[in-house]
N, C-alpha and C positions, 0 to 999 in steps of 0.2 A: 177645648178640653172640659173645662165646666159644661156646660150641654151633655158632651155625652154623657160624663159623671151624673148628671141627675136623669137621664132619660134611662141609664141602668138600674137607677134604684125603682122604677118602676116596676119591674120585673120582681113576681113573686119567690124567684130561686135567689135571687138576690136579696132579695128580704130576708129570707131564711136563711144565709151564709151568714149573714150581718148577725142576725141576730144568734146563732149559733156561736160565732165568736164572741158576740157581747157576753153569752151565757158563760160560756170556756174561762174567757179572760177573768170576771166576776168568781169563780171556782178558786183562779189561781191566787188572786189576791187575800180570797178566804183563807187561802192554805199558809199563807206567810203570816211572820213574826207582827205580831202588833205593834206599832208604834208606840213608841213610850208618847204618854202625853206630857205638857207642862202646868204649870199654874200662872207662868208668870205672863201680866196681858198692859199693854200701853198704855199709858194715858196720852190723849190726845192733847196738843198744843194751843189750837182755840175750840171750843165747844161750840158747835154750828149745828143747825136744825136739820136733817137730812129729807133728802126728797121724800114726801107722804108718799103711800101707797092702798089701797085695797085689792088685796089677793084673796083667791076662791081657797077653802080647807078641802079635806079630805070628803066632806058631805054636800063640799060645793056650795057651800055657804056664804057669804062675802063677810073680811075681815078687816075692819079700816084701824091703822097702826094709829090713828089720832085717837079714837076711844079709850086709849091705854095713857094718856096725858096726866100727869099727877103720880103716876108710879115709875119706877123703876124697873125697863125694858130691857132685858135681853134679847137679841136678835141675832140668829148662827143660818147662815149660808151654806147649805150642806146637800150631797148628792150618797144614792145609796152606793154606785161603783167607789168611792172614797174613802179607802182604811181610815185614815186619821176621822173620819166625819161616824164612821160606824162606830171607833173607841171613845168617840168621848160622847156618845148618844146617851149613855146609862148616867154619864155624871150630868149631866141636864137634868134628869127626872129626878137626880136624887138632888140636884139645887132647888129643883122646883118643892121635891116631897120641903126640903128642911127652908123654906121661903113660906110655905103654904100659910094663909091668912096674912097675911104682910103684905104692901103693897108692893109684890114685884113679878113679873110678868116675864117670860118664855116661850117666844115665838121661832120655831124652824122653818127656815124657808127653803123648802126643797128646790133644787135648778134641774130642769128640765125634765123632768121622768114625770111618766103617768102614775093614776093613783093606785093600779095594780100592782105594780114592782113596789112602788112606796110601804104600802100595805102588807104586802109578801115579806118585807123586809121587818118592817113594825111587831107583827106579829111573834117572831121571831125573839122578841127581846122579851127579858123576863127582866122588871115588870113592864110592860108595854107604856112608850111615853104618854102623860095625861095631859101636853101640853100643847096647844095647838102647833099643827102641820101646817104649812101654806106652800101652796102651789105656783113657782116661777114657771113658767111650762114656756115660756119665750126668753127668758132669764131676763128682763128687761129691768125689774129692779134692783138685782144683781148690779147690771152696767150702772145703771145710777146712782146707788152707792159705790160706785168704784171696784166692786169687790173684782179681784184678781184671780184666784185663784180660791179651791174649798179645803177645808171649810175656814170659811173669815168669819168672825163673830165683832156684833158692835154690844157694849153700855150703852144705855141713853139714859141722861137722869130726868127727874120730875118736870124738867121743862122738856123734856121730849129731845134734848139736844146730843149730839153725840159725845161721849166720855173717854171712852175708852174703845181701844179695838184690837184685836188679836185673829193671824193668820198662823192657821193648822192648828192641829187636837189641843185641846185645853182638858185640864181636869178641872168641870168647872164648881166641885162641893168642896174642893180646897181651899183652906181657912184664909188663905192670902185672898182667895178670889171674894170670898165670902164678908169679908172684912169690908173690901172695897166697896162694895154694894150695901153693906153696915152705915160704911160713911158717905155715899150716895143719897142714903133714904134720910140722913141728917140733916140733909142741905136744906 
């Protein structure tokens, strides 16, 4: 059954159904009620160093998550089909805007979408995020941090380790959140 399943997608009418639906289903989810987001986000039980990575941006640039060592890291696992991951894209930018000169850093890692759709989507937002995109395009460090489902966001604090972590929409300029990352950057 697998065989045939992939000797189908070969087929250019297949491509196009596939992706005609992907476009469909992407409309309808547009059309629904926004998820209420939350503020509230985990603290983690032991703080442990998460698997490194270097993943490509949107310019295709390489970005190694070790260069960010000494600040305080946010990192959100997010897809653009993903209501919760589209609502809470704007409270990113506005942690990043009210973070800006401080040492704390906003890294999205997109899972599995090209940089077309990524971009299609980005542009879309007013004001468009200034904070780096990274590209899982095999979701490989997805699986290595564990993450289960989008969007999952980790804290990391100044030793790079993980903190905190939260699954689905977060508002993340909420003064709870905002705090936590206050007493992060104290440590």
């Amino acid at each position: 059954m697998r065989k045939i399943l992939s000797n189908c997608f070969q087929y250019p009418i297949v491509q196009g159904l596939l992706l005609m639906l992907l476009c469909y289903s992407t409309q309808l989810q547009a059309a629904r009620p926004q998820a209420e987001l939350t503020h509230q986000i985990a603290p983690l039980s032991q703080r442990v160093l998460p698997k490194a990575f270097t993943l490509k941006d949107l310019q295709d640039e390489p970005l190694d998550l070790e260069r960010y060592r000494g600040q305080v890291v946010i990192v959100n696992f997010w897809a653009v089909w993903c209501p919760p991951c589209r609502n809470e894209m704007p409270s990113l930018q506005r942690l990043h805007t009210i973070m800006q000169g401080r040492p704390v850093v906003i890294i999205a890692i997109n899972e599995g979408e090209d940089s077309f759709v990524i971009e299609r989507y980005l542009l879309q937002l007013k004001p468009s995020p200034t904070f780096p995109i990274l590209l899982d395009t095999n979701m490989e460090v997805a699986s290595q941090w564990g993450v289960m489902g989008l969007p999952t966001s980790f804290i990391l604090d100044k030793q790079g380790r993980l903190a905190y972590k939260a699954v689905g929409g977060r508002e993340f300029d909420h003064p709870d959140i905002v705090k936590i990352i206050d007493t992060l950057l104290k440590e």
